[in-house]
N, C-alpha and C positions, 0 to 999 in steps of 0.2 A: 636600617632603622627607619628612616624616612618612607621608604614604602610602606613599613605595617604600619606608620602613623600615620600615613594616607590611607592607608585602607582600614583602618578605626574611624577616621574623620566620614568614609561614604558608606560606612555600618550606620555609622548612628545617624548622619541622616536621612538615610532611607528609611530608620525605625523610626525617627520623626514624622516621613511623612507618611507611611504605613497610618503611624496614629493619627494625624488629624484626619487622614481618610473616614480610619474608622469612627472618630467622634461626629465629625460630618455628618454620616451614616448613620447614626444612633438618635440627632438631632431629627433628622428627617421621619415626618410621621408621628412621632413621639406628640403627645399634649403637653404643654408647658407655659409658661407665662410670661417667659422672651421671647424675643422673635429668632427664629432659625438660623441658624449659620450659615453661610453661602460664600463660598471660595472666590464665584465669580457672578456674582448678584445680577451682571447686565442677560445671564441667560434666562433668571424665573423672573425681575421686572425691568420687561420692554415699554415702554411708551410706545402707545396704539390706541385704538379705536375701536371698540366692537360693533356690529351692524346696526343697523335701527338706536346706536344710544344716543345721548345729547351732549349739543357739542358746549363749551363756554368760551370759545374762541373763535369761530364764523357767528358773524351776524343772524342769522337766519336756526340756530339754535343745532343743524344737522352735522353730523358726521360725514353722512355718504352725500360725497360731494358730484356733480354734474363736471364732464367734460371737458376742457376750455376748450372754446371754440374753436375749429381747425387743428385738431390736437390727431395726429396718424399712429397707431400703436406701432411696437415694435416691426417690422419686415411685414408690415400690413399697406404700405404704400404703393398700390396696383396702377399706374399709370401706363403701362402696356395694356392697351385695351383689346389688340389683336389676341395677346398669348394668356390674357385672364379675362375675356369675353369675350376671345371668338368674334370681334368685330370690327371691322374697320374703321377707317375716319367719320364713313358719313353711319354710319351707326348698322352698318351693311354684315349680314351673318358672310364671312371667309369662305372664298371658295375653295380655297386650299390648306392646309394646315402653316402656321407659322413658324413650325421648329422643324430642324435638319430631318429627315427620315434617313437611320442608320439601322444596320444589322439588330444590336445592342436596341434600339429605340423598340424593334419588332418584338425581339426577346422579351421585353419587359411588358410591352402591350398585349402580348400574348399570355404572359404570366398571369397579369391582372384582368385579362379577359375572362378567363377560364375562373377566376374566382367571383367578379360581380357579377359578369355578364353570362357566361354561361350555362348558370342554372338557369336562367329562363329562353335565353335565345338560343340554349345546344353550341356545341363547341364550333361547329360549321357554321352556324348563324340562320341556321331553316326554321329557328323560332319553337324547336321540338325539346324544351332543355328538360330535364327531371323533375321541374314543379310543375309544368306544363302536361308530363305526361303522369301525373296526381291528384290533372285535376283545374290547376292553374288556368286561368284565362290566355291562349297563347297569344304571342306578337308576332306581328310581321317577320316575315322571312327577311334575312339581309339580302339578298339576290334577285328582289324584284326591279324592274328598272326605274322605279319610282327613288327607292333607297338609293339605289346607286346612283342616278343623277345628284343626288342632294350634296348641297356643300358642308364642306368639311365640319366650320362654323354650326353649322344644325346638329350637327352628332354628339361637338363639343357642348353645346349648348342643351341639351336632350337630358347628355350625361349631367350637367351642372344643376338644373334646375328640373327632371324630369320631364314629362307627359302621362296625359290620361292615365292607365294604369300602373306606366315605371314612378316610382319616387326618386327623390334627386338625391345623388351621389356627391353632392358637394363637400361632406364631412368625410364620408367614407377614400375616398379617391381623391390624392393632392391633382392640382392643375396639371403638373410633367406628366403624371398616371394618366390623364384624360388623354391628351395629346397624343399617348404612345398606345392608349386601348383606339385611339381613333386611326394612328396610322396602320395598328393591328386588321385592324374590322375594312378597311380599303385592301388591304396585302389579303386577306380572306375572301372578300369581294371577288378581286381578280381570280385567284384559284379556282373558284366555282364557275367561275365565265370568262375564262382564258379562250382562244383562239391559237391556231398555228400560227399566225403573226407575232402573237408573242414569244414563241422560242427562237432563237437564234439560228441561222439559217444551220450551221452545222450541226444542230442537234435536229432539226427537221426531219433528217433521213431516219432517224431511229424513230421515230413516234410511227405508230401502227394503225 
């Protein structure tokens, strides 16, 4: 007996709340002369601000308020200048890259190579990519010794803010993606201008 009196007791109110669901819902939209019903009022009025309205509470009459001074957004506080501009102490473009070069570092640089950088500079970096042969204004081949001298910093920084015809990738491409398309483009480099000093003496004998 206790059971079905329990299960009478969560019939009915479930059909309680069935209904004020549905009157809720009946309220909503409807023209009327009260004001609406709302179960949880804090979701249709929030206290806020809309753009450009006026304010009655700053001085100065505005809403959209200005900065406080020294204020760093979120994971916006860049104070490695080596590994988020490519520069050294004395404000000096890196002659080397700042983060570990791994396997994993290549893969990923190669990934993202092949998707900004290779439609104009060609997957090998000879500057021949498929806008280029459309038409496109080509760029320097990566393999002149000009490029390849250059510090690491330059590439980074190329990548960040552009030159002459590239536009800069700062939004497109986070900072790690830069680093790992610049360790990519030096690991490419060497391929195209390897020498038998670079292979290891036991694999010498096989190279023809």
């Amino acid at each position: 007996m206790r059971n079905r009196s329990w299960l009478k007791l969560v019939a009915r109110l479930t059909l309680v709340i069935l209904a004020v669901g549905l009157i809720d819902g009946c309220f909503r939209g409807e023209p009327k002369e009260e004001p609406p019903i709302h179960l949880n009022p804090n979701m249709f009025k929030q206290p806020k601000y809309k753009a450009q309205s006026e304010s009655e509470f700053f001085s100065d009459g505005a809403t959209m308020r200005q900065l406080v001074p020294g204020t760093v957004a979120a994971d916006s506080l860049r104070e490695d200048n080596a590994y988020y501009r490519g520069r050294d102490e004395n404000d000096s473009l890196l002659a080397k890259t700042p983060v570990p070069v791994t396997m994993q570092l290549l893969k990923r640089g190669q990934e993202r190579f092949n998707i900004y950088c290779a439609p104009c500079h060609g997957q090998t970096g000879d500057g021949q990519g498929i806008v280029v042969q459309r038409g496109y204004l080509p760029p320097p081949s990566y393999h002149q010794d000009r490029l390849r001298n250059l510090p690491d910093g330059y590439i980074f920084d190329v990548i960040t803010n552009g030159v002459r015809n590239m536009p800069s990738y700062r939004h497109q491409v986070p900072v790690a993606d830069r680093w790992a398309i610049v360790s990519y483009l030096r690991a490419l480099q060497r391929s195209q201008n390897a020498t038998i000093n670079d292979i290891t003496p036991e694999l010498r004998e096989t190279v023809k």
